[in-house]
KEBA-204025 format. One record per residue (C-alpha): x negated, y negated, z. Coordinates in Angstrom, 2 decimals, always signed. Example, Ala and Ser with C-alpha at 12.3 -4.5 7.8 and 13.67 -1.06 7.14 Angstrom:
BEGIN
-12.30,+4.50,+7.80
-13.67,+1.06,+7.14
END
This chain:
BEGIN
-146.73,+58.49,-55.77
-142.92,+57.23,-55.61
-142.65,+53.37,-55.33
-138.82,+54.29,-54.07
-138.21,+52.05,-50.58
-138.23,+53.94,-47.98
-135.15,+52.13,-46.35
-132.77,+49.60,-47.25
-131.67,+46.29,-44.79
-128.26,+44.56,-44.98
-128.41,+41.29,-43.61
-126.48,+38.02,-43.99
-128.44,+35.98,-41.54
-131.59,+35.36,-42.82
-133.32,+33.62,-39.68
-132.22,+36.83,-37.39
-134.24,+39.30,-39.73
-137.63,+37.83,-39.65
-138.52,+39.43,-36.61
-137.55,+42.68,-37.93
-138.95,+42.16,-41.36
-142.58,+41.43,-39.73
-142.20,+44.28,-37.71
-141.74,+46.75,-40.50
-144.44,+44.51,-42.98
-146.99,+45.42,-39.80
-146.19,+48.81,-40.01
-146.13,+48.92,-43.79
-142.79,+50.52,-44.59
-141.20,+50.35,-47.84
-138.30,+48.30,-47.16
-135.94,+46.59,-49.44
-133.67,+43.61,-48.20
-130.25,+43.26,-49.15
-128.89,+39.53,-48.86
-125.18,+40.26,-48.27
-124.15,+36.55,-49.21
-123.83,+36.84,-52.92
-124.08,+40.23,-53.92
-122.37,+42.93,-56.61
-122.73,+46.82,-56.99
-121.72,+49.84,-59.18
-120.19,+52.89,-58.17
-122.72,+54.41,-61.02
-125.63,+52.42,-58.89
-128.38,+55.02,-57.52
-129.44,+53.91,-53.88
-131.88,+51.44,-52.97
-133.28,+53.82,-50.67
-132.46,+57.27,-48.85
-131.88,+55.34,-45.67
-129.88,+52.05,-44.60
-130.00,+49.61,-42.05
-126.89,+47.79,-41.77
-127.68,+44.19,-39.74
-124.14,+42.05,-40.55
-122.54,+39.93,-38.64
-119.51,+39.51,-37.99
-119.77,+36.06,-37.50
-120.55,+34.97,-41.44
-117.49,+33.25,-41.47
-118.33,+30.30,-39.20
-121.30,+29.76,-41.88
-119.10,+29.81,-45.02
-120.19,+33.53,-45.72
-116.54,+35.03,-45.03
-117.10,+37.43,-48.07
-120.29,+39.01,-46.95
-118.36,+41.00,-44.10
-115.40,+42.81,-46.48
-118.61,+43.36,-49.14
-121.02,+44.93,-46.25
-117.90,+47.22,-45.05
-117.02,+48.22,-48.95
-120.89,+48.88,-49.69
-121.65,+50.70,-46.48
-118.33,+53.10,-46.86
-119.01,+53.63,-50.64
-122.88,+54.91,-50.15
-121.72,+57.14,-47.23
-118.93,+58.91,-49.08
-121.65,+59.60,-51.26
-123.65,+60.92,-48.31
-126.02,+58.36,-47.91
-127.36,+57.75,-44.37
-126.46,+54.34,-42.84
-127.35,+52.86,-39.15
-124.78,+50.74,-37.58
-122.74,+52.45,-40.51
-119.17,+51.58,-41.45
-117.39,+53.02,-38.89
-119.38,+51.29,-36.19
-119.16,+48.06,-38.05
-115.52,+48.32,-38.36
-115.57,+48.67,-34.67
-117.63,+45.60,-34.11
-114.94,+43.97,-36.41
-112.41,+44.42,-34.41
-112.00,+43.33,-30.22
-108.80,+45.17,-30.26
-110.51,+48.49,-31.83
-113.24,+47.66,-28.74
-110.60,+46.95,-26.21
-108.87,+50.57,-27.70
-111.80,+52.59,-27.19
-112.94,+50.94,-23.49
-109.47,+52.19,-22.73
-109.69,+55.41,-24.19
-113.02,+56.25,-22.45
-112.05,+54.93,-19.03
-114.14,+52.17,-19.05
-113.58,+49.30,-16.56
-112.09,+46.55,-19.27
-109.96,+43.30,-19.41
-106.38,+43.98,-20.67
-105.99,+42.46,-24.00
-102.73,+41.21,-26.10
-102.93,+40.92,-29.99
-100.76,+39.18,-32.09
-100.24,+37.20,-35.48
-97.28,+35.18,-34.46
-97.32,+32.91,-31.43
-93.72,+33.15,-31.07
-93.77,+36.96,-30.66
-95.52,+36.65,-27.39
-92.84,+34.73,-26.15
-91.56,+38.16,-24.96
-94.37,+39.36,-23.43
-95.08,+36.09,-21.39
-94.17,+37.80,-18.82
-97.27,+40.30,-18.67
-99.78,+37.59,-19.56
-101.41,+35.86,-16.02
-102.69,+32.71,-17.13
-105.68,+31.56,-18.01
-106.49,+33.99,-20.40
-109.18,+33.87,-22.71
-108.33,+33.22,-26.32
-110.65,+35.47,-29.11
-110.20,+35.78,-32.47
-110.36,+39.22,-33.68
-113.11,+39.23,-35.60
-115.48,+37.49,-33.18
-119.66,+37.23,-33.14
-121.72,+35.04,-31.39
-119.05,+33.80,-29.22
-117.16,+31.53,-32.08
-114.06,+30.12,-31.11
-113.52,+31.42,-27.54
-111.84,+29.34,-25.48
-109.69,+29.54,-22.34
-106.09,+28.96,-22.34
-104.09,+27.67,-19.44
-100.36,+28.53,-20.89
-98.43,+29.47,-23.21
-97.42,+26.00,-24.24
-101.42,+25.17,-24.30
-101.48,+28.53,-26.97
-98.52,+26.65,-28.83
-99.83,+23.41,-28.88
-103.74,+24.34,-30.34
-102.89,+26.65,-32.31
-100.43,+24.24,-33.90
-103.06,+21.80,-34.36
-105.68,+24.16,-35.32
-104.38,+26.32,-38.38
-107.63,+27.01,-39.13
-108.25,+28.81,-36.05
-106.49,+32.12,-37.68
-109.19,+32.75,-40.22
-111.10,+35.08,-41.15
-108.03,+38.01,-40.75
-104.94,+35.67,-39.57
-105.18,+37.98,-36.42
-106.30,+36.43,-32.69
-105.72,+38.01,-29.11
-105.67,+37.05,-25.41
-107.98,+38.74,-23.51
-107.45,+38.77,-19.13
-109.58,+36.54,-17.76
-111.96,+37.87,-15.08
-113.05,+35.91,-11.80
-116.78,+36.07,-11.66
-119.85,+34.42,-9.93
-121.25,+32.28,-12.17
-124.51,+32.45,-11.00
-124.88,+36.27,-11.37
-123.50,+35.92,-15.59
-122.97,+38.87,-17.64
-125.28,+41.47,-18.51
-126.39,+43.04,-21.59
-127.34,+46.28,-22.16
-129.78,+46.80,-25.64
-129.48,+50.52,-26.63
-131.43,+51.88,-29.59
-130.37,+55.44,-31.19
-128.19,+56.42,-27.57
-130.89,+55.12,-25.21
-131.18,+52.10,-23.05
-133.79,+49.67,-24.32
-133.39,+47.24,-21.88
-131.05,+44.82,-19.92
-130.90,+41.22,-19.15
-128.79,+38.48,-17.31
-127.42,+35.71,-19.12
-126.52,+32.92,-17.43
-123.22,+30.97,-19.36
-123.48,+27.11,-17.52
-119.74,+27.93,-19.10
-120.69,+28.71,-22.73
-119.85,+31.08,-25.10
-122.27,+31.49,-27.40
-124.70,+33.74,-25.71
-126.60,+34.78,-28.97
-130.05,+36.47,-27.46
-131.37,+35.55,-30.92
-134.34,+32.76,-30.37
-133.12,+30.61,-33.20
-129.80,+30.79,-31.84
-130.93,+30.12,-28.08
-134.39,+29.13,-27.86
-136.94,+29.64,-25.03
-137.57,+25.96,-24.26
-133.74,+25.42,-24.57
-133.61,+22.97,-27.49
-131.24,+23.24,-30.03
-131.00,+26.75,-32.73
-130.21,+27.52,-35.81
-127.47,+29.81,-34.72
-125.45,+27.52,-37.31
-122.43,+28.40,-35.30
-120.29,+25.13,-34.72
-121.40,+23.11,-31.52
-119.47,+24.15,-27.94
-117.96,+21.25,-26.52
-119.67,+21.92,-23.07
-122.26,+19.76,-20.83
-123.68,+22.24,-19.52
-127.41,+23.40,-19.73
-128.25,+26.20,-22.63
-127.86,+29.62,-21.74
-130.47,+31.33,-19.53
-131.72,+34.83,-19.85
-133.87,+37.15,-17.58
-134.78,+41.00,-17.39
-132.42,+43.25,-15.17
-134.35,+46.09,-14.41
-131.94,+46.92,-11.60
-128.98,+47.38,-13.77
-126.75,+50.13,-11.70
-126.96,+53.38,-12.96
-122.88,+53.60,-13.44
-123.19,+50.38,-16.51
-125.99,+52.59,-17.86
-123.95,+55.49,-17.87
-120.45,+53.71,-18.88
-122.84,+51.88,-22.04
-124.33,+55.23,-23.04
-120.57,+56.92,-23.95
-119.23,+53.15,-25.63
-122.15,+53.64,-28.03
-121.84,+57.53,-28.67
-118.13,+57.47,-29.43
-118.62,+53.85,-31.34
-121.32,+55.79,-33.24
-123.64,+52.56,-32.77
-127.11,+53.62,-33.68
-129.04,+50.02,-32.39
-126.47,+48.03,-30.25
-126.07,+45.66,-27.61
-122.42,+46.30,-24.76
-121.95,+43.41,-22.52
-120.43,+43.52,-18.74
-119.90,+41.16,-16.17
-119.41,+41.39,-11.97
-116.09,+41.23,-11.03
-115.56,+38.69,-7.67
-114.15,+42.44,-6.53
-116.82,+44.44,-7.23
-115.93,+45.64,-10.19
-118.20,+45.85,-13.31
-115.88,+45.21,-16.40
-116.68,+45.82,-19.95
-115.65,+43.13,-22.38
-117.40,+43.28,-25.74
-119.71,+45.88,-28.06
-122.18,+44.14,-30.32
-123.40,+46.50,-33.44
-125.30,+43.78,-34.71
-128.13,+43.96,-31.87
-130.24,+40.66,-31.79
-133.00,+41.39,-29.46
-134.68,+38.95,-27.50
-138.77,+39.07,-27.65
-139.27,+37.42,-24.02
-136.72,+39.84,-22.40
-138.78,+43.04,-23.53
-142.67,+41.26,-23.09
-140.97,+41.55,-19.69
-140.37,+45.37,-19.73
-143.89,+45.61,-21.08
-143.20,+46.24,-25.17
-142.35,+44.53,-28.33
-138.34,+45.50,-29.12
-138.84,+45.32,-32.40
-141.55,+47.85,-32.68
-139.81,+50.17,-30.95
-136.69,+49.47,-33.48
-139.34,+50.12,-35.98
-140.13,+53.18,-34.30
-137.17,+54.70,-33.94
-136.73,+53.98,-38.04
-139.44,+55.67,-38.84
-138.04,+58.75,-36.95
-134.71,+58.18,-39.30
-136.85,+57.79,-42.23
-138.65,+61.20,-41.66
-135.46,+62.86,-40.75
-133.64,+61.94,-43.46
-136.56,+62.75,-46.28
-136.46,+66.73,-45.08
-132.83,+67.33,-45.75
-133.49,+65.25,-49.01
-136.41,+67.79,-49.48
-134.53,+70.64,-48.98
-131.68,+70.17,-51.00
-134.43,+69.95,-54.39
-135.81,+72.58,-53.18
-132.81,+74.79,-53.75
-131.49,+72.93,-56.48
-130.85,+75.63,-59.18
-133.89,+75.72,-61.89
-132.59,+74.35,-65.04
-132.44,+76.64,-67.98
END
């Protein structure tokens, strides 16, 4: 009997993939993890398994693992040109990489979306002040777990941090300005959890003004105390995030998050929305890396990580018969 793993996890974060590790050690999967933080491969390297999982984040940088993003993109597009399977492959990590890519394909797919300006030079929006209604929001391009949002209340404000805070350009030297969108803050944003196309579930997340809305445990606990999120400490008095189950999520967000993860190719994901004081329900970032939250599905009645489990042991099976097939009409050598 092979002793070949069955699948393969990417990960960066360790804390984020215990859940998901127990899950498949319940199940008794042959899984190998792959710690993205200090890593190296071969081009002449056979695969760890027929199937990957890819779990980065795009916010390593804010914990001093900046390289583990470029490696997990490199790895992930070098074992699929080789036909290797991966979820949450490259091309939907690239997309989570990039809020301008996101804000592209909202657009593209008529989804209801802020409008978004990117630049690399402060000065060259200068000429486009005139489009911008301040406050805007303030993202960098590579975002994740809400790191380094902030609002901005003019252009000179823009000028002014951004000349104090150099540092504010890494990882990719590129930020953008995202509309800012009038909402109740008691009704929050919403996030939708889809896993392979499907909803999973939805939830409310109440801000209190925050940005890092992590559904992660460690990164927002149940008995709101402080995580391990390790992402550097909002300046807000506020009280920690809140989230609940939305079972009565409108139909239209359902719909509207079903074609962002088809065309994003996202195979477990979470899409995030928010009420519009107009009515309006406006979709503002996609989230490859999908960190569910236990509580939120007890709620619905199941474990969300044993249905993620579920749904790779579906992959697993459908990727061993085409493997099966192809030896089985392998030419006979001579």
């Amino acid at each position: 009997m092979s002793t070949r793993a069955d699948l393969a996890v990417l990960f960066e974060h360790p804390e984020w993939q215990k859940p998901l590790f127990q899950a498949l050690d319940r199940r008794g999967i042959r899984y190998v993890p792959v710690d993205l933080k200090k890593a190296a491969f071969s081009d002449a390297d056979a695969p760890l398994a027929p199937l990957y999982f890819n779990q980065a984040s795009p916010s390593a940088y804010v914990r001093g693992n900046t390289r583990a993003v470029p490696y997990a993109l490199a790895y992930m597009r070098a074992l699929q040109i080789r036909g290797v399977r991966v979820l949450n492959g490259a091309d939907a990590f690239a997309l989570e990489l990039s809020k301008t890519a996101q804000a592209a394909l909202l657009k593209v797919l008529g989804v209801p979306a802020p409008k978004t300006w990117t630049f690399n030079d402060v000065d060259a929006l200068r000429a486009r002040a005139h489009e911008i209604t301040f406050p805007v929001l303030l993202k960098p391009e590579q975002g994740g777990s809400g790191a380094r949002i902030m609002l901005v209340e003019s252009l000179a404000h823009l000028e002014s941090f951004i000349a104090q805070h150099p540092e504010h350009w890494q990882p990719d030297n590129l930020l953008l300005l995202q509309e800012y969108i009038p909402s109740d803050p008691a009704k929050g944003i919403v996030r939708l959890e889809f896993l392979g196309g499907e909803l999973l579930y939805a939830m409310r997340v109440i801000s209190h003004g925050r940005f890092n809305l992590c559904p992660a445990p460690v990164c927002n606990p149940e008995d709101g105390e402080g995580g391990v999120c390790e992402i550097p400490a909002e300046q807000v008095a506020a009280p920690p995030a809140e989230f609940y189950p939305y079972p009565e999520v409108p139909a239209a967000a359902v719909a509207w998050g079903k074609r962002i993860v088809a065309a994003g190719k996202l195979d477990v994901s979470g899409v995030e929305y928010l009420e519009a004081n107009d009515g309006r329900l406006v979709f503002y970032d996609i989230n490859a890396n999908s960190n569910l939250r236990p509580s939120i599905g007890q709620a619905f009645g199941f474990d969300p990580f044993e249905r993620v489990v579920d749904y790779l042991e579906r992959q697993i099976r459908d990727v061993a018969v085409p493997l099966k097939a192809r030896r089985e009409l392998a030419p006979t050598p001579v």
